[in-house]
N, C-alpha and C positions, 0 to 999 in steps of 0.2 A: 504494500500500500504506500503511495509518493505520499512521505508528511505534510506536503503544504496542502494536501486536500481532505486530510485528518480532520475528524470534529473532536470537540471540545472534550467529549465521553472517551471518543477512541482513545485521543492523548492520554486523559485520567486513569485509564483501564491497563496502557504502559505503563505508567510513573505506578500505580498499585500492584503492575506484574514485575517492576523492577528490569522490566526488558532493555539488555543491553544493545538490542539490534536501533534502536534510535538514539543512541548517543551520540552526539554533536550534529542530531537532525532539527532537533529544537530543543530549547529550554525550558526550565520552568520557573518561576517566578514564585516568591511567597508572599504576600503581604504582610503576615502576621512575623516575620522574620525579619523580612527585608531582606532576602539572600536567595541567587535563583542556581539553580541544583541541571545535572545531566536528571535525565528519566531513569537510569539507573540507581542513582543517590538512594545508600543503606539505611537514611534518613526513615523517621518516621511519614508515612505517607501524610499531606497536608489536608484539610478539610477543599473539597469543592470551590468553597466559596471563599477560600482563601489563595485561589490558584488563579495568575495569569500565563497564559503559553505566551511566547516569543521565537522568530524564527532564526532568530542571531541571537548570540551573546551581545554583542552591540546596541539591540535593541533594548536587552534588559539592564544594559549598563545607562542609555539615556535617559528610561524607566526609573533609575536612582536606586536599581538593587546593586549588589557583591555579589562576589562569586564565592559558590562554599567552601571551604576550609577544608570540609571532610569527603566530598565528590571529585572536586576541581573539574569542574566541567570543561576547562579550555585543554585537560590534557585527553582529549579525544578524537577517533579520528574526523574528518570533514563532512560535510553533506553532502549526498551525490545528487539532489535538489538541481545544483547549479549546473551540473554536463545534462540531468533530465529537461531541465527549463530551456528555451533558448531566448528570453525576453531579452529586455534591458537589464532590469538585475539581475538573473543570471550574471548574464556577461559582465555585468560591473565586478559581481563578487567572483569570478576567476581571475579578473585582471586585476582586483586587488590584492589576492591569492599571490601574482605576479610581482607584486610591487610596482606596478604602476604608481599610485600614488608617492610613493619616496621618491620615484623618479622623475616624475611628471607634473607632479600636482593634479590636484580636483580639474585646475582646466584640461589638462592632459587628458585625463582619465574618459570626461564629457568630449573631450576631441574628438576620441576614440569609438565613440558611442553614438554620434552626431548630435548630442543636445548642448543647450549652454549648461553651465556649471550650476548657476540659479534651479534650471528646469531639474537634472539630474539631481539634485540636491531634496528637491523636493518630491521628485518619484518614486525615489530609494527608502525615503521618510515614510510614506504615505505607504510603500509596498512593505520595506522589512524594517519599519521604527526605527530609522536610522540614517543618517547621512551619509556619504562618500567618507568624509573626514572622520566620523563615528566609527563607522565598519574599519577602516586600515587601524585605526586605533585599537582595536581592537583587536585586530592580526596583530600588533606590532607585542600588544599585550600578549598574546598568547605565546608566540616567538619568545619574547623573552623570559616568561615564567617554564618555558622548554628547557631554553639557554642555563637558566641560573639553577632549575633542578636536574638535570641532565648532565651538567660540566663545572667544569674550576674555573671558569673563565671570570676575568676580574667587571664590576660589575660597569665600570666604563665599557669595555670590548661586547660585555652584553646590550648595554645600551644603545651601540650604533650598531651592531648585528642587526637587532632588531628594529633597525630603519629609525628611531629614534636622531630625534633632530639634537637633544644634548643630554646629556647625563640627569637633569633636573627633572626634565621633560620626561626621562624614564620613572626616578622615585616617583612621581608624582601620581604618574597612572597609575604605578602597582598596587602602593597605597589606597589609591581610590578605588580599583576595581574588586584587589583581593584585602584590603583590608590589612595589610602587612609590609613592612617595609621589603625592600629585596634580599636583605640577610634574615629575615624570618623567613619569608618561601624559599631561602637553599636551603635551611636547614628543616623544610618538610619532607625534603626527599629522603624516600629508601636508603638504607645502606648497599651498597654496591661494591664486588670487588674493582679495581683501581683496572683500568682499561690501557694495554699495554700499547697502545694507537702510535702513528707514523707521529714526529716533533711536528707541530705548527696543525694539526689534525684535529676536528671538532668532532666526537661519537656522539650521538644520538639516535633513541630511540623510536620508530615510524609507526604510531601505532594502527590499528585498521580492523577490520569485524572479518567474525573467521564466518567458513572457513575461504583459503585463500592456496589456491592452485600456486603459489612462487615457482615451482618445479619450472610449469609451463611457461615461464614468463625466462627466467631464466634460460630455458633450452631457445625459447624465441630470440632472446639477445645474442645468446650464443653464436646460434646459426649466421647473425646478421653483420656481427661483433667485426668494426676495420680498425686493423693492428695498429696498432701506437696511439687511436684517439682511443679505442673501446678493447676492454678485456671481460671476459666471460666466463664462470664454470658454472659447475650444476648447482651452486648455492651461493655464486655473488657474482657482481651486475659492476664494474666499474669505464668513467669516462673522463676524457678531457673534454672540455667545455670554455666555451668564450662569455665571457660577461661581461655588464657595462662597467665593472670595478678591474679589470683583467683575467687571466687566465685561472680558473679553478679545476678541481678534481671530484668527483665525488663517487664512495664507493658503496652498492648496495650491498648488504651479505646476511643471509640468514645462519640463527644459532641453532645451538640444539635442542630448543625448546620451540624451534619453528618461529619465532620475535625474527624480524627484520631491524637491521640495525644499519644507520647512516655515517660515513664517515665522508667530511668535506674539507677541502684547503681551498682558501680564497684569498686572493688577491687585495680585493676590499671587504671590507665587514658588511657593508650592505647589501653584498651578493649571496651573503647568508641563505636570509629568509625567501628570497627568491627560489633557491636550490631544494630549497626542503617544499617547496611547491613543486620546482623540475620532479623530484625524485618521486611525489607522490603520485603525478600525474602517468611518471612511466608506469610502475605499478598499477596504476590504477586503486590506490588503496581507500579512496575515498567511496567506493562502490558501498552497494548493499546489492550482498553475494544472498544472503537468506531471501530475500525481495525477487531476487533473478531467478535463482534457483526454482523457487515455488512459482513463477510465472510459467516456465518452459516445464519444469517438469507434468502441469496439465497435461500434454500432449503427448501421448504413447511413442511415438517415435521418439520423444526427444528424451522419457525416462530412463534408456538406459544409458545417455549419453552424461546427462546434470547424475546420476549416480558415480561415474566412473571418475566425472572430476569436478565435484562440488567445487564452487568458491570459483569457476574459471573467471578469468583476468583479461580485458583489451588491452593490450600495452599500447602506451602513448607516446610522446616524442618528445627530446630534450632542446631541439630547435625547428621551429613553424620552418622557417627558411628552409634548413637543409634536408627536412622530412620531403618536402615537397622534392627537392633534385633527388633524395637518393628514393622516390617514390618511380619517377622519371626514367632517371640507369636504370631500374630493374627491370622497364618496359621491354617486356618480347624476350626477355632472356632467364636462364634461370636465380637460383637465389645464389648458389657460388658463382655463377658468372658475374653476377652484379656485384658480391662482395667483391671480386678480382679487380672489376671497373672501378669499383669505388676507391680499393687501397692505391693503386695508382693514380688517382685524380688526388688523393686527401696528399701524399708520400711526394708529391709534384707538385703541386701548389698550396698544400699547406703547412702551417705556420710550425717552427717547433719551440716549447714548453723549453723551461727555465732546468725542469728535472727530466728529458728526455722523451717529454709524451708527441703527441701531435692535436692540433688542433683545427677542426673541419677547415676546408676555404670558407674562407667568403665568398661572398657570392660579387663581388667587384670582381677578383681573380677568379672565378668560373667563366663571368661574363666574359673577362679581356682574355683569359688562356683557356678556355674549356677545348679551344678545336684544337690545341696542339698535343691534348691528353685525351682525348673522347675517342674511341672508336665507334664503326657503328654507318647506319643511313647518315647522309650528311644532313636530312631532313632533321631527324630525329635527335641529335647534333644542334644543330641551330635552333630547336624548341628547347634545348638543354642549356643554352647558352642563353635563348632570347630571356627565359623564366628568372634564371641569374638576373640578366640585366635590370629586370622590371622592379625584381624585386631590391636591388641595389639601390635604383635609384627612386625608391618607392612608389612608382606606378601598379605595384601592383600589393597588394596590403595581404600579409596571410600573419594571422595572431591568434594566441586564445582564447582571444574577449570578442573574435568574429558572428555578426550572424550567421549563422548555419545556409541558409539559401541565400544569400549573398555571395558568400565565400563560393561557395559552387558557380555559381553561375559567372563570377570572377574569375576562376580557373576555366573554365569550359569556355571563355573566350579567348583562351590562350590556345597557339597554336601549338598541336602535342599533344591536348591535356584534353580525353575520353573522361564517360561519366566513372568508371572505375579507377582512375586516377583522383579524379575529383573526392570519390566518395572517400576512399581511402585514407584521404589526407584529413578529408572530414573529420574522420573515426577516430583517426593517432591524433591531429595537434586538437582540435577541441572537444575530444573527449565525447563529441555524440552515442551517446549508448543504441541507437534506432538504428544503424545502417547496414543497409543487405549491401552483399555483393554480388548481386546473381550472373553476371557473367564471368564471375571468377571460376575456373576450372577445378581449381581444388575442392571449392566449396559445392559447385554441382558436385563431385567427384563423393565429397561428405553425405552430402544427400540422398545421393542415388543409395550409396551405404546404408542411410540408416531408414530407407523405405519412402523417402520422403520426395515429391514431383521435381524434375530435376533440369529441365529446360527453361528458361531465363524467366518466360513470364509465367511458368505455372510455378515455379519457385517464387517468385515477388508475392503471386497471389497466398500462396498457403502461408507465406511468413507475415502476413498481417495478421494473424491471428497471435503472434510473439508479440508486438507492437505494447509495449515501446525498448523492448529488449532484444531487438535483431540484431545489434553489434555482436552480442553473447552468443544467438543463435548462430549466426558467421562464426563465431572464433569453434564454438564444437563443430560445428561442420566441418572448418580446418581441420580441426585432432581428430575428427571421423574418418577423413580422406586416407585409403587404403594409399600404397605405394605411389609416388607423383611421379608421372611421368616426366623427363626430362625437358620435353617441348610442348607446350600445349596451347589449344585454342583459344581464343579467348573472344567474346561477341562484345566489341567494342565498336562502334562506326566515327567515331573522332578521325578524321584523318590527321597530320600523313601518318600516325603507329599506331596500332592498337595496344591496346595495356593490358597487362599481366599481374598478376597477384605477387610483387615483389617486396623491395624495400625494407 
């Protein structure tokens, strides 16, 4: 059930079942406290009439509650609300997620969004009880109440991690929201043995609702993984990455209790809180896997698939940009072919790291040197080049804060760029949970596996009945697909190439 279409009973019926499947999907607010709680909170349950729901913490910090003591609701994972919605707020709240805001400001932010700052201010208010400047405040809050229970880090270094404009600007929130100065919330945290991490290295913890396919997620990076930016095994995920403070790292790696655990170096501190967005989006950890699960599992075909591997996972993208080219190379070729493509384009014109990594091109150096590395149709080449260009010099906009049918119909006028390219990019940079891929051949290939219509439009048709979870219903169809052929068809009509399920 998507929380924002929750009544008032259902919410109350979580918060009295203690269900952890809605934590940090909404709040809950007490009056008789003044303090608002996860739906999980060990707390005694509140009276009815003592209860406001909220759909951000944000909301109930403008509201004039705290955060509790004994739940801590900001240490939870995200709302999957915001990749379900594709509004305005949606969008605002992943590209706050992003740090937009620290970097941009509110005007930035409404830039992005095409309203003035005034309007956006106000429909953010009127939809999630909060502002632009409310909500980032309120990431910056949670980031740092991360930062100071999670790590040693001194409480300046946490303060501008967490996008914080100065040191003052940090006590000030904390105290306000949690009621505690920031050496009282370090020392709420657990005891922990001492984390033996790389010098200059930030560990933290990812948290997310089980259960949670990583296996899959990690064998998909694996496969995908180009040598010197990206390393892979069957239990961590690590990258080099460009950001707007310089060059970072960041490594995902699961323990033996199954916990997912982050490890980052960055350049600027502000690139922080941004990473710890990058890293949750790859994953995909903000989902709600029990919500998915019981949607597809209705469907006889699909119960022995949601059995075989509960919790599965879209994996997302660490840069809009270069998702989109390395979506492109993989067009008409296989998936080692395209790794091949790619190590040579990255090993050729991109950049190298201070400790030896590599870091993707830019998309300038695509644009100005992509034909003296590309092989391939020269057509197919020049759509690889032209996309770089557009996007260098920003005629062509691909973000996670994009409207959904925009962003498509913006690629689809690129030459290249088939609705399988389109959708694809859809799926990884903003996280749309809805997107079939029916002229993917793997995914017919999953289909026909698991009994289910397997030609492009009786496949579109039966998958409405998944709706709003056909990103899920693609990825099992992937893991369905018996052996992949090394070449396959693909019913793409974009000229000059048709697309392939790469990237």
């Amino acid at each position: 059930m998507a929380p924002h279409t929750m009544t008032f009973d259902e919410r109350y019926r979580a918060i009295s079942a203690r269900d952890t499947r809605f934590d940090g999907q909404f709040v809950t607010a007490v009056r008789s406290t003044g303090i608002y709680c996860r739906p999980s909170c060990p707390a005694r349950t509140p009276k009815p009439a003592n209860v406001t729901f909220y759909p951000t913490s944000a909301a109930a910090h403008e509201a004039g509650y705290r955060a509790c003591k004994r739940c801590l609701p900001e240490a939870t994972p995200g709302s999957p609300v915001w990749n379900l919605r594709g509004d305005a707020a949606a969008r605002a709240m992943r590209l706050i997620a992003a740090g937009v805001v620290e970097q941009e400001g509110v005007p930035g932010l409404a830039n992005r969004l095409g309203y003035s700052p005034r309007h956006l201010t106000r429909m953010l208010t009127a939809e999630l009880g909060a502002g632009p400047l409310a909500l980032a405040r309120a990431h910056r809050a949670h980031t740092a109440r991360m930062l100071l229970t999670s790590t040693d880090m001194p409480v300046s270094e946490v303060a501008f991690s967490a996008g914080f404009a100065s040191i003052r600007q940090c006590n000030d929130t904390i105290r306000e929201v949690f009621e505690m100065t920031p050496g009282q919330l370090r020392h709420t945290r657990r005891a922990a043995a001492p984390d033996a991490g790389a010098q200059g290295a930030i560990d933290l913890l990812l948290p997310h609702r089980t259960p949670i396919d990583a296996a899959g997620v990690f064998a998909w990076m694996a496969a995908r993984a180009v040598p010197g930016v990206e390393e892979a095994t069957a239990t961590s995920f690590a990258r080099h990455l460009r950001m707007p403070g310089g060059p970072a790292h960041l490594e995902i790696r699961q323990d033996a209790d199954a916990r997912l655990h982050l490890r980052v170096r960055v350049t600027g501190l502000g690139d922080l809180a941004p990473l710890v967005s990058i890293s949750r989006r790859l994953f995909d950890l903000d989902a709600d896997p029990a919500a998915v699960d019981e949607a597809l599992a209705v469907h006889p075909q699909l119960v022995p698939l949601v059995a075989a591997i509960p919790g599965i996972r879209v994996p997302g993208a660490a840069d809009p940009h270069e998702m989109l080219i390395r979506a492109m190379v993989g067009q008409q070729i296989t998936v080692a072919a395209a790794r091949t493509a790619l190590t040579a384009l990255t090993e050729q014109l991109g950049e190298r790291t201070a400790d030896g990594g590599l870091l993707f091109p830019t998309m300038a150096a695509i644009a100005e040197h992509g034909t003296e590395v590309l092989r391939g149709p020269a057509a197919r080449i020049r759509a690889i080049t032209g996309a770089a260009a557009a996007l260098a010099d920003g005629s062509l906009i691909l973000t996670v804060g994009d409207d959904a049918a925009e962003q498509r119909a913006r690629l689809l006028a690129m030459p290249g760029i088939g609705p399988w390219t389109a959708d694809y990019v859809r799926m990884r940079v903003i996280g749309d949970p809805d997107v079939l891929l029916p002229g993917d051949v793997a995914v017919r290939a999953g289909a026909t596996a698991s009994g289910i219509p397997a030609d492009p439009r009786s496949l579109s048709a039966w998958s409405q009945r998944t709706a709003p979870w056909r990103s899920y219903l693609t990825a099992h169809l992937w893991r369905a697909a018996p052996v992949r052929p090394a070449r396959r068809e693909h019913l793409d009509s974009a000229p000059p190439m048709k697309n392939r399920r790469k990237a």
